[in-house]
N, C-alpha and C positions, 0 to 999 in steps of 0.2 A: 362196732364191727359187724359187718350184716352175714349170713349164713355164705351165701354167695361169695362173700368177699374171701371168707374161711376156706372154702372147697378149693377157693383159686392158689390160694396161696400153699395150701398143701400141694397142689398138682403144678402148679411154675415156683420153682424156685429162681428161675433167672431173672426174676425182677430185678432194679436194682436198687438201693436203700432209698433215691427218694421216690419211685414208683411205692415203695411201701408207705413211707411217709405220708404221700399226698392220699392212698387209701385209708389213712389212719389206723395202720397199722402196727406201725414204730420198729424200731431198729433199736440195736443194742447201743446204748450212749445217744439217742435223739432227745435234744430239750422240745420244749414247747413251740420254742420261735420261729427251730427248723420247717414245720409243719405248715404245709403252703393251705391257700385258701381255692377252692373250687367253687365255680359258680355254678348253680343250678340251670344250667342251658345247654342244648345241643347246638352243634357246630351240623348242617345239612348242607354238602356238596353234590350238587346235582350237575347231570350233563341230559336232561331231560327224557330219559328212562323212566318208565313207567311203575318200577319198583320203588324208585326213591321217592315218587309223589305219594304212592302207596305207604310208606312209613311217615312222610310228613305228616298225611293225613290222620293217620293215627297219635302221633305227638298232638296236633291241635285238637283233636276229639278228646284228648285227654286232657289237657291244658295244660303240655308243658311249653314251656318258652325255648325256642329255639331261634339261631340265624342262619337264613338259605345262601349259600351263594352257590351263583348260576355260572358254570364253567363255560357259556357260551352268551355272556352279557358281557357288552363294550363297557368299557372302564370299572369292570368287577374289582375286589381287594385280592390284593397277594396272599395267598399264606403262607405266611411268616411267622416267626418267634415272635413279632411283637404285634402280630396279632391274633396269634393263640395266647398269650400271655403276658404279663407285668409285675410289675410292686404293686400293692396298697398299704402303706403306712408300715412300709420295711416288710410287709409278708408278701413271699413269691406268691401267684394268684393264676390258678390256670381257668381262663373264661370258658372253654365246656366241660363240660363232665362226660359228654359221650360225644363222638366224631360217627354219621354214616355218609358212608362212601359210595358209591352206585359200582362200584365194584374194590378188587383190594389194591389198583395203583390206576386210577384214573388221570393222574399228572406223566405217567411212562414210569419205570423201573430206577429212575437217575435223575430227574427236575429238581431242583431245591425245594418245590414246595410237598413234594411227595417225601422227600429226607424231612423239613422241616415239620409234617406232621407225623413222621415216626418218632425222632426227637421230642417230640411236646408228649406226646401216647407212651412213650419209654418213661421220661421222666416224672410226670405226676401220675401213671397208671391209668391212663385212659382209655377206657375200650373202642374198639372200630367194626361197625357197623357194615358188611359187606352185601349190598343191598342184592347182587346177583351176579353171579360168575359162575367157571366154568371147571369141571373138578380136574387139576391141575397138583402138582407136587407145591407149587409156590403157596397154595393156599390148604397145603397137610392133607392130600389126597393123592392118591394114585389117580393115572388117566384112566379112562373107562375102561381102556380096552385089557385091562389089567386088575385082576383077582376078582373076576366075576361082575365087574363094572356094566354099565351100561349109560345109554341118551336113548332118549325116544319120547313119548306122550304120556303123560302121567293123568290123563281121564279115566276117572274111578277106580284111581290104584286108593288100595289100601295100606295106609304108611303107620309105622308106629313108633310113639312119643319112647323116648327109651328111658329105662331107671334114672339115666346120670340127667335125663332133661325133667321127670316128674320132681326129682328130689332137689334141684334148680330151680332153674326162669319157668318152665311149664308144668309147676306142682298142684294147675288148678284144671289142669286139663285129666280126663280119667277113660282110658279105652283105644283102640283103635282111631283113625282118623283119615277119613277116604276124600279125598278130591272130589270136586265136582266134577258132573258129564252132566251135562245138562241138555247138549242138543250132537246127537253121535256123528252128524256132518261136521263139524267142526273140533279142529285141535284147541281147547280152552288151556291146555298145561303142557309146558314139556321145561323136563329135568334132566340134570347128570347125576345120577348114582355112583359113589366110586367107596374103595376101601379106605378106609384113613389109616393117616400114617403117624408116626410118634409127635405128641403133643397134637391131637385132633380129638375132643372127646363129643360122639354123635349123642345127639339131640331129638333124631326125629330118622328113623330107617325107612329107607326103600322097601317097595313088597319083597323083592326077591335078593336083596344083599345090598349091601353102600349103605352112606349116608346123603341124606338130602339139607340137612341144618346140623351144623354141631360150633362149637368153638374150637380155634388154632389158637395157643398158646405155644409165643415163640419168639425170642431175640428180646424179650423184655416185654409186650404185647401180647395184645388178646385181639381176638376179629373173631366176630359170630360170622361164619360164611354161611351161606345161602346159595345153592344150586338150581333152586327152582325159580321160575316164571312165573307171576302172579301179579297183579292188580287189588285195586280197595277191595272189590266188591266181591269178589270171591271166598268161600267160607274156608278153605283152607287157610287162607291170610287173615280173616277177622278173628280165628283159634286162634294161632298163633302170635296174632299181633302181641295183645298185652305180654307174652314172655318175652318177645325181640326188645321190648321197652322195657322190661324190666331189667333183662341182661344189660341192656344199654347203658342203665341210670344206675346199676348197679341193686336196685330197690329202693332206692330214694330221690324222690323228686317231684318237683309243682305237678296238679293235675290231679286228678284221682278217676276210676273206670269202672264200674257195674254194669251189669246185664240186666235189663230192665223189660218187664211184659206185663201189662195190664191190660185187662179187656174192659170196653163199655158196653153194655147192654141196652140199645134204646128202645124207647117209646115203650116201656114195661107199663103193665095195666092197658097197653091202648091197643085196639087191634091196627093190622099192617094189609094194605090192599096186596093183594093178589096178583102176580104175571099170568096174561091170557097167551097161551102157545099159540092160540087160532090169528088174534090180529098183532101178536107180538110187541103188546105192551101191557100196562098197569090200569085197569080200566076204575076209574074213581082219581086217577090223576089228569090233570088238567090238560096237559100234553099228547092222551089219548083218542084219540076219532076216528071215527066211521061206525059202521055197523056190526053189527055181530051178538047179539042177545044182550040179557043182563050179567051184569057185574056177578061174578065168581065169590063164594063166602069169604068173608077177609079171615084172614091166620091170625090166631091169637091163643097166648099160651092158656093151659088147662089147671086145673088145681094137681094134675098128675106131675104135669112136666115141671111145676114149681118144686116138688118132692124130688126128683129125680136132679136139677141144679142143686138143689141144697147138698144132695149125696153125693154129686160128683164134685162139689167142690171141696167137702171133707176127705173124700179116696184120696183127691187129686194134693193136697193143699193147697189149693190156689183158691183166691176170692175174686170175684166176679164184681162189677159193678153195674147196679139196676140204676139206671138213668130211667125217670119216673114220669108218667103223666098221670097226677092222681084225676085230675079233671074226666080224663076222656075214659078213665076208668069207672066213674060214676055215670057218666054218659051210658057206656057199655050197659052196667047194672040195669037202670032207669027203663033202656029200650029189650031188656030179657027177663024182666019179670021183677026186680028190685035187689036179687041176690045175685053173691058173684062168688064161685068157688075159688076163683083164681086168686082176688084181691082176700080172701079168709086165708087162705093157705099161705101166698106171702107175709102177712100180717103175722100169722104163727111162728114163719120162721125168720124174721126180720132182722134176728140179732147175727144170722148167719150171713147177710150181706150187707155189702157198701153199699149206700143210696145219694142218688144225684140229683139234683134238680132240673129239668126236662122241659118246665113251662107247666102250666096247667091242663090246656088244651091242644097242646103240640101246634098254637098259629103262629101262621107267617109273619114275622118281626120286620119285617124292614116296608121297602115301598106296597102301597097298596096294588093285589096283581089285578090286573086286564086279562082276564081268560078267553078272551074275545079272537086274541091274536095267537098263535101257535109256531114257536115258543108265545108264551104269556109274553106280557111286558109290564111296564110301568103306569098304572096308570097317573095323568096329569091334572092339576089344577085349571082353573082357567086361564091363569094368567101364562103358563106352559111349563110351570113346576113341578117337581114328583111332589105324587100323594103320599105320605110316608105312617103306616101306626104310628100314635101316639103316643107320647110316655104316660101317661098314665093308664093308656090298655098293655103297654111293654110292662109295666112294672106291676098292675093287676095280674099278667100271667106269672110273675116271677114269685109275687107275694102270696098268691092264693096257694099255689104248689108247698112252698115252705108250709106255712099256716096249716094247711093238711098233712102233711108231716107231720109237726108235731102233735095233731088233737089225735095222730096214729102212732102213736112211739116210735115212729121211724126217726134214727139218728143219723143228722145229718150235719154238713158244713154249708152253713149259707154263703160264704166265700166262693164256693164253685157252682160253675150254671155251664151246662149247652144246652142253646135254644133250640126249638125243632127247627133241622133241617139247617143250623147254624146261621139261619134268619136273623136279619139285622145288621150280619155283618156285607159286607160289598160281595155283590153275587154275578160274575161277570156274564153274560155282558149287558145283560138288563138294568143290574143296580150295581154302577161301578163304584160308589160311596157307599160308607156304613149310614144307615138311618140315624139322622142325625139328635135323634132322640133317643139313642140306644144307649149311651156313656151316660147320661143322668139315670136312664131308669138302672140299669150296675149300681152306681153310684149310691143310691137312694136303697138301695136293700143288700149293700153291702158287699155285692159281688167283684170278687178282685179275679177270680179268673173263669175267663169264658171257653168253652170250647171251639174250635176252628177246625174245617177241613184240611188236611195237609197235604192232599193231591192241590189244592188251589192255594194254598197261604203257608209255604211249610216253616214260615220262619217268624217265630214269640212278634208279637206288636201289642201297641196299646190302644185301648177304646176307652178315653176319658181314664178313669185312676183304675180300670183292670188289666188286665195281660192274658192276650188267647194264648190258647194252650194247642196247639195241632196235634189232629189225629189222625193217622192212618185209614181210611176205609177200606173194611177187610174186602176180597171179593167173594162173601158170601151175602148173595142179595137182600136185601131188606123185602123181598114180592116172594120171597120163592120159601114155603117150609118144608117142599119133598125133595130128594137129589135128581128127582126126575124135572121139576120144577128148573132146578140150576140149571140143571145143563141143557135144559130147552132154551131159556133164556142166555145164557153162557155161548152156546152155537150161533145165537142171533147176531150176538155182539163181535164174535170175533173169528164169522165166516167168511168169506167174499160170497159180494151176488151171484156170481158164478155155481156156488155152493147152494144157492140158497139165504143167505146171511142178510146182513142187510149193510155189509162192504165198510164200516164205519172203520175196520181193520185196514181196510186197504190205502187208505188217505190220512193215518194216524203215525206220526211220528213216534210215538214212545209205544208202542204192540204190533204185532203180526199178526196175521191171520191165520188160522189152523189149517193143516193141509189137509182137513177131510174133517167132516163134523164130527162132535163125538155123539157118539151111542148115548142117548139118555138114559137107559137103565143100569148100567155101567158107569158113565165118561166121570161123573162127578168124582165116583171114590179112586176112579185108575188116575183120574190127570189133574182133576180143579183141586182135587185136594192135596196130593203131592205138592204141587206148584205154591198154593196158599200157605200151605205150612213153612216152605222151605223161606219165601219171602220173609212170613212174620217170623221165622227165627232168626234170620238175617238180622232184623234190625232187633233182635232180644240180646244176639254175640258185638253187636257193632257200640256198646256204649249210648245206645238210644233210649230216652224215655220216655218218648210220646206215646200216647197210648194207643192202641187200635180199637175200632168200634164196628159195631153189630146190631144187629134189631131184634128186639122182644122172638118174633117171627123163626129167625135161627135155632132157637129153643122150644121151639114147637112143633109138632107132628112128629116130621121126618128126625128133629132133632139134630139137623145136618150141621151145627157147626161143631159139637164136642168132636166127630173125627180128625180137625182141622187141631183142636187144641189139643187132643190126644198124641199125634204126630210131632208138636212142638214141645209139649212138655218131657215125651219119652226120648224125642231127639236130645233135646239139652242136656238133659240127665245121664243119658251114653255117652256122652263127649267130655263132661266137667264132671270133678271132682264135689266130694261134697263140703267143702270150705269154700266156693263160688255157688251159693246158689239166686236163682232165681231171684229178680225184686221187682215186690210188687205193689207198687205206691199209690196211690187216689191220686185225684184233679189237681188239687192243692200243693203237696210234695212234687210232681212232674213239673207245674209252672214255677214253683220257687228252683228248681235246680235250673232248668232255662234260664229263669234270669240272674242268676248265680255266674252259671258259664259266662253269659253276656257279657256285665261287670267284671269277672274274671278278664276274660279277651281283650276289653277295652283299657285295663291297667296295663297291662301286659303291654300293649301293642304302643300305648303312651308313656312306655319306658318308666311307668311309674311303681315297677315291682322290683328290689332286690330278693337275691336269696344266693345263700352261700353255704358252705360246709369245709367249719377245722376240724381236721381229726373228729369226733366223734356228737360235737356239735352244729346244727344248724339253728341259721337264723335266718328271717323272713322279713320285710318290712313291705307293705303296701299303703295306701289310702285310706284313710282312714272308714271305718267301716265298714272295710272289705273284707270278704268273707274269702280266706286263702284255700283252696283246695291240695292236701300232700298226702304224699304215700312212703311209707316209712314201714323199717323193720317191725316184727314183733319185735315187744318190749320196749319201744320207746316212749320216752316220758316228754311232758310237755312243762318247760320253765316255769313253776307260776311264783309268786312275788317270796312267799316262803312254802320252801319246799315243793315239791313235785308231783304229776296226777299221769295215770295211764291216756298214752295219745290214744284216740282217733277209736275205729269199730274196724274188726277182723274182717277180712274179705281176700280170698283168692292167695293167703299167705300172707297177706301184709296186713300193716293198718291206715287204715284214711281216714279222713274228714274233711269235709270244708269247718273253717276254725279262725281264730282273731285272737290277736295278742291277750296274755291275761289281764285281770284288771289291773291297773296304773302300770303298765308295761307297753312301750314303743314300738316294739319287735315280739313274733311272735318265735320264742326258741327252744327248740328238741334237744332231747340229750339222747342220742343214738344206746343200744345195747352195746 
């Protein structure tokens, strides 16, 4: 019986005996037999409202199984009794476990199918999801205009999680919780506030009085209503997501959710060329021309700013990862006298960071470049073929990196690599194939996963026997180590010519252009940095684990990206509780969960996953090998051949794992607290 399940049944009594049954709960005089079986799956009724996509999406990010039906698709199913439910081998058997609705009677107040899912929700105790509605007496609310009610825009209100919703579905949430305003021209939120009335227990309060989420507990039923406006992508809905699914599933069901942030550090040990403000570009990159003097000192960290990472990352507790070119740091040495305080000082403190393999010399991995032409290109063979590196210069950079690693006690995983500049793999529109000699040099030193841009490739693939891993690129430049730096280049990009810029905004679908440059002795910390943080915590709350990446150069001089990580870390920590914290995984851990999900999605979707729940047992069966992902109360135990072992790892209130039957066992099965 899960906690949830307790607080409900103390607060509705008007269940009725087999609404308690099918909770596994029991009733006075119920045998065993009585006790229906529920399947682990949501029932999703859409009428193509923007909420309801909004919580699908959350079920698939999570990997629960669910079935959509679309109230506006020709020859859709009825719902019906018999198709909410059945026998299996004499046990009544109700096929979801949670029902969301896109509001609380999208069939009208009288349809059969709108009785038939109250009937199904009455009698096994199924909860209903009310994706957005409007505060109404039908849904245990006064109207607005009644006991201090209100409607209007809810940009940058400040709303709070209430005791009855912490010590529930949002016991991983911790503080206050304000809406986005993100551009003050624009309505991004608007809600109904109202008072609730008997059997409504609020979940989440309006600034100034109401509620905006709570539960209606009524006629047998429960419905989480929901009054406000929202979409995926907004951070008031990725908070509260995991609790709407949690209330949903009750706390039990396929899927599991973490918050996930790792940073990459590249090109450490190597220096990083310089942005020139004068001709507004990189001058040592190939893509640069015309006149203008010489090349600018290139940014490269000091034996200071390595001392200064190691501290912040002890303050902070967060671990950083130095993605490495030992090569180009010997280089460095060789042409400054033979010493290098930077490469001594890391070396001292080695044992304080991750280390990645980077190449030796940070070269171009894929086709040979034509710097002739601007863009470069490809250069050709005679015969009109790309000239492509070789495997055995791809796997010389791979193996030399490793091989210095170790004669430096740097601890590493030779299984993870990204190449400089994620060379090798297909670079549009130059090199639309990967170097066809990139999957054997992997192959040949072991590497099973490579790093991949995620603005160009956001989705895991394979190169010969490894799997990229996509990573976010932060927009803290890889040329730029002062904040004055940024935002000279930062204005370039996303001025119009009219401004001065160089209009790249103006003809870009996915950005806008700024309505007025920013101030470079300012703009960085009033707006690149607000914006950068809010982005990378986005994907830290949305169940993402790809990593984000950064250049050696961020950690040098200006030292401009710790305010970016500063802002994320202090944000998350405001918001959650300390039972959800932070995860933060290496190269290896990130691509194994990717292709975990994959596998996941792909049983799933070939109907090749059962799972169900009697009374206070579940059981699982998948494919063989497959790594089942579930989230389950404290204290559940996991069947094993004799006797029993604690399920899964704490997180957010529950317990998960991805996990597989025990040994000489068919099914994998829980025995609930």
């Amino acid at each position: 019986m899960t906690q949830h399940a307790c607080r409900w049944r103390r607060a509705s009594a008007v269940l009725t005996t087999a609404g308690l049954l099918a909770l596994g709960l029991g009733a006075p005089g119920a045998s065993a037999a009585t006790t229906p079986r529920i399947d682990l799956k949501v029932l999703v009724v859409d009428n193509g409202v923007g909420q309801v996509g909004a919580i699908t999406a959350e079920l698939k990010n999570t990997g629960i199984p669910y079935t959509l039906v679309d109230l506006g698709a020709p020859g859709r199913p009825t719902i019906d009794a018999a198709f909410l439910s059945d026998t299996v081998n004499g046990t009544p058997r109700a096929k979801y476990q949670g029902v969301v609705l896109p509001n609380e009677a999208p069939f009208g107040l009288g349809p059969a199918e709108q009785t038939a899912l109250e009937t199904y929700e009455r009698t096994y105790g199924i909860p209903q999801v009310d994706a957005y509605t409007w505060a109404h007496p039908g849904v245990g609310l006064d109207y607005t205009d009644q006991n201090g009610g209100w409607s209007g825009t809810l940009d940058g209100a400040l709303t709070q999680v209430t005791a009855a919703g912490t010590a529930g579905p949002f016991g991983y949430l911790d503080g206050p919780l304000t809406f986005e305003d993100n551009d003050p021209s624009v309505q991004e939120s608007y809600g109904y506030a109202a008072h609730p009335r008997d059997g409504f227990t609020s979940y989440l309060d309006a600034p100034t009085g109401g509620t905006l989420l709570g539960q209606y507990a009524h006629d047998g039923r429960r419905e989480l209503v929901v009054t406000f406006a929202y979409n995926q992508n907004q951070q008031q809905f990725k908070l509260l997501a995991r609790g709407i699914v949690e209330w949903l599933t009750q706390g039990i069901h396929l899927g599991q959710s973490r918050n996930y942030f790792s940073v990459h550090v590249d090109d450490v040990f190597a220096p990083d060329a310089r942005w020139d403000a004068e001709r507004n570009c990189t001058p040592g990159d190939i893509d640069c021309v015309g006149t203008g003097g010489e090349e600018a000192a290139p940014i490269r960290m000091t034996a200071a700013d390595a001392v200064y990472a190691a501290q912040w990352q002890q303050a902070n507790g967060f671990t950083l990862d130095m993605v490495f070119n030992a090569g180009s740091g010997e280089e460095w040495k060789t042409e400054n006298g033979g010493t290098d305080a930077l490469t001594t000082q890391l070396l001292a403190d080695k044992a304080k960071f991750r280390w990645m393999n980077h190449t030796y010399t940070h070269k171009f991995l894929g086709c040979v470049q034509n710097t002739a032409t601007v863009p470069w290109s490809c250069a050709k063979n005679a015969d009109g073929s790309t000239q492509y590196m070789s495997r055995a210069d791809i796997s010389a950079e791979i193996a030399n990196n490793n091989n210095w690693a170790q004669s430096h006690g740097l601890s590493t995983d030779r299984t993870e690599l990204v190449t400089g500049e994620h060379s090798g793999l297909k670079t549009l529109p130059q090199q639309p194939a990967d170097n066809p000699n990139l999957a054997g040099a992997l192959s040949a030193n072991g590497v099973k996963w490579t790093g991949s841009d995620n603005s160009r490739e956001p989705a895991q693939r394979a190169v010969g026997s490894a799997l990229t891993v996509p990573r976010y690129p932060m927009n803290v430049y890889y040329n730029t180590g002062t904040p004055q730096e940024m935002a000279d280049e930062y204005n370039w990009i996303y001025t119009s010519r009219a401004d001065g810029g160089s209009g790249i905004c103006e003809n870009n679908a996915t950005s806008t252009c700024l309505p007025a440059p920013l101030d470079t002795d300012s703009g960085y910390a009033s707006y690149i940095v607000p914006r950068e943080a809010r982005t990378a915590l986005g994907h830290a709350i949305g169940n993402d684990p790809r990593p984000h990446y950064v250049h050696q150069s961020n950690l040098a001089e200006g030292r401009i990206l710790y305010p970016v990580l500063d802002q994320v870390l202090a944000g998350y920590k405001a918001l959650h509780a300390d039972n959800t914290p932070l995860v933060n995984p290496r190269q290896s851990a990130i691509g194994t969960e990717l292709q975990r999900r994959t596998a996941w999605a792909t049983a799933v979707a070939n109907g090749k996953v059962t799972a169900y729940r009697v009374g206070t047992k579940v059981t699982v069966t998948a494919p063989s090998g497959t790594q089942i992902p579930v989230t389950a109360p404290e204290g559940t135990k996991q069947q094993l051949l004799l006797g029993t072992a604690t399920f899964g790892t704490p997180y957010a209130g529950k317990r998960s794992a991805w996990t597989t039957p025990a040994a000489l066992q068919s099914a994998l099965t829980l025995n609930l607290p």
